[in-house]
C-alpha positions in Angstrom: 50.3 201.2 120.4 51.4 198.6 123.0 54.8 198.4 123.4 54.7 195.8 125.6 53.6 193.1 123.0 55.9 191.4 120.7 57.9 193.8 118.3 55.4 194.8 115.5 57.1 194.0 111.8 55.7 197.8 111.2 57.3 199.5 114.0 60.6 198.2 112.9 60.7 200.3 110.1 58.6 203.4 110.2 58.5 203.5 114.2 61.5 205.4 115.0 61.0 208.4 112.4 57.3 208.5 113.9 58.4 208.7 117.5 60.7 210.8 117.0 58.2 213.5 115.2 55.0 212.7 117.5 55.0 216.2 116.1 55.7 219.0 118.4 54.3 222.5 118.3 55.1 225.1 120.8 55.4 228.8 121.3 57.2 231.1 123.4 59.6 234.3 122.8 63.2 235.3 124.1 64.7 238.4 125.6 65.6 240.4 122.3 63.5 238.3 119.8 61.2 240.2 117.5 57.5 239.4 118.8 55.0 238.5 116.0 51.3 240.3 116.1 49.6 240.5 119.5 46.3 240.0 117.4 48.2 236.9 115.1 49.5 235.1 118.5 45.7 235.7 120.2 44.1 233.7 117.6 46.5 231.3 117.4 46.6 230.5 121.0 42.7 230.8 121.5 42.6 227.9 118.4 45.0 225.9 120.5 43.5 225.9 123.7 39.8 225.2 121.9 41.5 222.1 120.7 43.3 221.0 123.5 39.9 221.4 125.4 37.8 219.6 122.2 36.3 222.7 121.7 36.9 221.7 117.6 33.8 224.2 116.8 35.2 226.8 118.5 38.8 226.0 116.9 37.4 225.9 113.3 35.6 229.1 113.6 38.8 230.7 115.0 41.2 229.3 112.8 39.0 230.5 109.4 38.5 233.8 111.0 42.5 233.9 111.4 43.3 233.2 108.0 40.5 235.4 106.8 42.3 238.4 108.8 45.6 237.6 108.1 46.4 235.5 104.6 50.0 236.2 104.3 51.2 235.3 107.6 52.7 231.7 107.9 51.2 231.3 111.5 47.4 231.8 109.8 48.0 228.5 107.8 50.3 226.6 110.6 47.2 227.3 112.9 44.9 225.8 110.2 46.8 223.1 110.1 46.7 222.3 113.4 43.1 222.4 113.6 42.9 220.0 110.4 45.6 217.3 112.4 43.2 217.2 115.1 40.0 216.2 112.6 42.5 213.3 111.0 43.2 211.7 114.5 40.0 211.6 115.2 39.3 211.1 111.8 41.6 209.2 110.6 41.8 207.9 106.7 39.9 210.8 105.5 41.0 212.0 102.1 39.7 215.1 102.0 40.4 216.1 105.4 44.3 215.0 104.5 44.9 217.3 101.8 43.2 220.2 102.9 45.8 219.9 105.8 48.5 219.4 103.1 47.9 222.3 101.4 47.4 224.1 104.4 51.4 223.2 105.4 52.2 224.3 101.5 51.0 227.2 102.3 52.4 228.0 105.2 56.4 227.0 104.3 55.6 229.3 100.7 55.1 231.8 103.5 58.2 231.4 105.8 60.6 230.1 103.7 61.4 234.3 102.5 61.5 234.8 105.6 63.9 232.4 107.1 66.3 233.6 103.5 65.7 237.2 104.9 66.8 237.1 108.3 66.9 233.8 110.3 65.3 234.8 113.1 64.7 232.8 115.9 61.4 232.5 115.7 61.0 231.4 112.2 63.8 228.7 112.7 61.3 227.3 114.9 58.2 227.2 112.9 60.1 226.0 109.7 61.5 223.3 112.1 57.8 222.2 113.3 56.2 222.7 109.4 58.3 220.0 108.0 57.8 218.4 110.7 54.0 218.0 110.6 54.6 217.0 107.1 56.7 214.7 107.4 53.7 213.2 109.7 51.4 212.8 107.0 53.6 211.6 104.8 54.3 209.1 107.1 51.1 208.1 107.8 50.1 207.7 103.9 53.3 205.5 103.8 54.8 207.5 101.0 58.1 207.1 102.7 60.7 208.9 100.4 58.4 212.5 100.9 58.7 211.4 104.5 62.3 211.5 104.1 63.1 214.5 102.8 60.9 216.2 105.1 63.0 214.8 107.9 65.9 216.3 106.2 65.1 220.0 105.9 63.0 219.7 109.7 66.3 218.2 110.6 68.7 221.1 109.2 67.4 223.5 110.9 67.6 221.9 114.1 71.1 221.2 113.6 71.5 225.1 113.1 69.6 225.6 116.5 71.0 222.9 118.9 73.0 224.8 121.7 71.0 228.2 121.8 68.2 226.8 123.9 69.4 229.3 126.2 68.7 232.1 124.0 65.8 231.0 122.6 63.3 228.9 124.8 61.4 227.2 122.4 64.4 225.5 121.2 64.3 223.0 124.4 61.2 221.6 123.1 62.8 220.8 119.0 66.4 219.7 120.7 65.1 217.9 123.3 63.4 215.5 120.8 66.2 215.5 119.0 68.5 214.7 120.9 66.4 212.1 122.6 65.7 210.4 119.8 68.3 210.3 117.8 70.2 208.7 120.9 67.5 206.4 121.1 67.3 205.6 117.6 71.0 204.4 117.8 71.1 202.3 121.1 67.6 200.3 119.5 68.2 200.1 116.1 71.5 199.6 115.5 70.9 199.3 111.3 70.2 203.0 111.7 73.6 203.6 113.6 75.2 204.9 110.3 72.8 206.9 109.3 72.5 208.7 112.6 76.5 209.7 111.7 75.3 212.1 109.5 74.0 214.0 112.4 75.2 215.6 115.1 75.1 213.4 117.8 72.2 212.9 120.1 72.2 213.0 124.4 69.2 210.6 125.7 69.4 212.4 129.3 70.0 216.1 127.7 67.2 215.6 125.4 64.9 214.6 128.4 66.3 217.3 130.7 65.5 219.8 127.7 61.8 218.6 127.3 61.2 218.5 131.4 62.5 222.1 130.9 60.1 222.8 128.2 57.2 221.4 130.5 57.7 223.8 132.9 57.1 226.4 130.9 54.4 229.5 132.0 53.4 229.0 128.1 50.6 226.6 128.4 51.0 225.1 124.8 54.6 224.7 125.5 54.0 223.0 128.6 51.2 220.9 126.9 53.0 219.9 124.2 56.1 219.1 126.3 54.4 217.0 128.7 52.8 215.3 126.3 55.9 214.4 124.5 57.4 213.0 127.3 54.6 211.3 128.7 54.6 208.9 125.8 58.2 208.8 126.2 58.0 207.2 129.2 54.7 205.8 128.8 55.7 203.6 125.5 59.4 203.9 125.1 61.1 204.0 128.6 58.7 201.6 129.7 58.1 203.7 133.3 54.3 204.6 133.7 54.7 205.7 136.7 57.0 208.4 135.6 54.1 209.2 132.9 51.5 209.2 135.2 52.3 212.9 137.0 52.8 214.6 133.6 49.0 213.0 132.1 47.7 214.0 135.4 48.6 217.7 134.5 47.4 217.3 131.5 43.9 216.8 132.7 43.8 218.9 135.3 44.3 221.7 132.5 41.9 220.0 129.9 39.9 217.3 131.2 37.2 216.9 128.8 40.3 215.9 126.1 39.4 212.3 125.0 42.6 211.6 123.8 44.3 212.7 127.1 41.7 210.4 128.9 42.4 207.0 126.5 46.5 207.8 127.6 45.3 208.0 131.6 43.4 204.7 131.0 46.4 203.3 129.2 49.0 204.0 132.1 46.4 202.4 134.5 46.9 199.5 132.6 50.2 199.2 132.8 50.6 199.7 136.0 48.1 196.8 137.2 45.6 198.8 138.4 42.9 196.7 136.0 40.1 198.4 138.6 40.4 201.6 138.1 41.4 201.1 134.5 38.3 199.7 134.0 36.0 202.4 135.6 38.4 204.9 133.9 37.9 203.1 130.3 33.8 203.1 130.9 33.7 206.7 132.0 35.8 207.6 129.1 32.9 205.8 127.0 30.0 207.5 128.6 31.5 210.8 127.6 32.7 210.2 124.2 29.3 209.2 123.6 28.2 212.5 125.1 30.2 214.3 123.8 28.3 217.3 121.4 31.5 218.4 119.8 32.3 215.0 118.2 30.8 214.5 114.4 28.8 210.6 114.0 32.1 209.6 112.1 34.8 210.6 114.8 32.3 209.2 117.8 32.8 205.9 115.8 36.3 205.8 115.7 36.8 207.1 118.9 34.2 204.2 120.8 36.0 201.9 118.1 39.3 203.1 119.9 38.8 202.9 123.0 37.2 199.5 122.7 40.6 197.9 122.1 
């Protein structure tokens, strides 16, 4: 999306919530927490990294296997899930493809809600924030705007029980930080939303970046990815700053350059930085290889090319 053109009628109403949940998903664990499987994180981080690469073969096979091994674990199905977002956005408007990634989330908060009743660790604070989270995504996107909401609300009661131990738990930087940059954000732009940001605690615009930039530096590389790709499009689309953007896509592609999606932002930022030359060469690379690229089904080559033809 363009922020730069005239304010879209849509954004006005459905932009904020979807900025603020460009959906974040990390990992990480803190000096005392109680570590999950060795053999449950493996899989989960070798599905991660297959996707951040567009390795979605890989990533499927991985992700079945995982579920296959472990049924009952809510990280089998929030895997799954993640594997399912990456066939809608390159996908996109595909019904079956929707609530198979729907049911996958159903079954991963049947999973963790005991858990979080049990014992609140931590760890499962953060997942439960990030499930509702990518839910309310898709109910966004389907425009069913009253599920969206009270997705937002129980993502956004347990962040309000884990703002201020960032300290204690790492992972926490990533969920605060875009909370309290958005929420600060939401208030300053919109100011119909002022009242309902009230019923929150407040948001900090320069904490809540400071939190993500400490997120991105994590030794965790989905942490890090995730972070810097937040706040790229923070600053890519909302502070209006590419060149601030620019550093964080760069090591995003050093780490995974054959990611089309990465590669469209880099062109993007090009753009608005007026440098329409190497945009261009940038945008007819990015072609060539979506076109080559063997991973890709006929459908999401389509959208893609359609995409990146804008």
């Amino acid at each position: 999306m363009n922020l730069k053109k005239k304010e879209n009628p849509q954004w006005n109403y459905r932009g904020i919530i979807f900025l603020f949940f460009f959906l974040f998903f990390a990992t990480g664990r803190a000096e005392g927490e109680r570590t999950l499987q060795p053999s449950v994180d493996l899989y989960m981080e070798q599905t991660m990294k297959a996707l951040y690469a567009f390795n979605f073969e890989q990533a499927n096979t991985l992700s079945t296997e995982m579920i296959l091994r472990f049924p009952n674990n809510y990280l089998s199905h929030f895997t799954r899930s993640q594997y399912l977002w990456w066939m809608i956005i390159t996908h996109p408007q595909n019904p079956r493809l929707e609530e198979a990634y729907y049911q996958s989330l159903k079954r991963s908060l049947s999973a963790i809600k005991p858990l979080i009743n049990e014992n609140h660790s931590y760890a499962h604070i953060f997942y439960f924030i990030n499930i509702y989270a990518m839910q309310a995504r898709l109910f966004l996107d389907k425009k069913e705007y009253l599920r969206t909401i009270f997705s937002l609300k129980s993502c956004i009661d347990q962040i309000e029980a884990s703002i201020g131990k960032e300290e204690v738990y790492l992972p926490f930087n990533l969920s605060s930080g875009m909370y309290n940059y958005m929420l600060e954000y939401a208030r300053q732009k919109y100011p119909f939303l002022a009242l309902y940001t009230l019923l929150y605690p407040r948001g900090d615009r320069e904490l809540g970046l400071e939190q993500l930039h400490t997120a991105a530096r994590s030794d965790h590389f989905i942490w890090r990815t995730e972070a810097g790709y937040l706040l790229m499009r923070i600053y890519l689309d909302l502070e209006q700053q590419p060149e601030k953007a620019l550093p964080l896509l760069r090591a995003l592609l050093e780490e995974y350059p054959s990611n089309l999606i990465f590669r469209q932002h880099f062109v993007k930022i090009l753009e608005r930085m007026g440098e329409q030359v190497k945009a261009g060469e940038e945008k007819a690379a990015l072609t060539r290889a979506t076109r080559m690229a063997n991973e890709l089904s006929e459908a999401q080559r389509h959208h893609l090319l359609s995409v990146f033809g804008e």
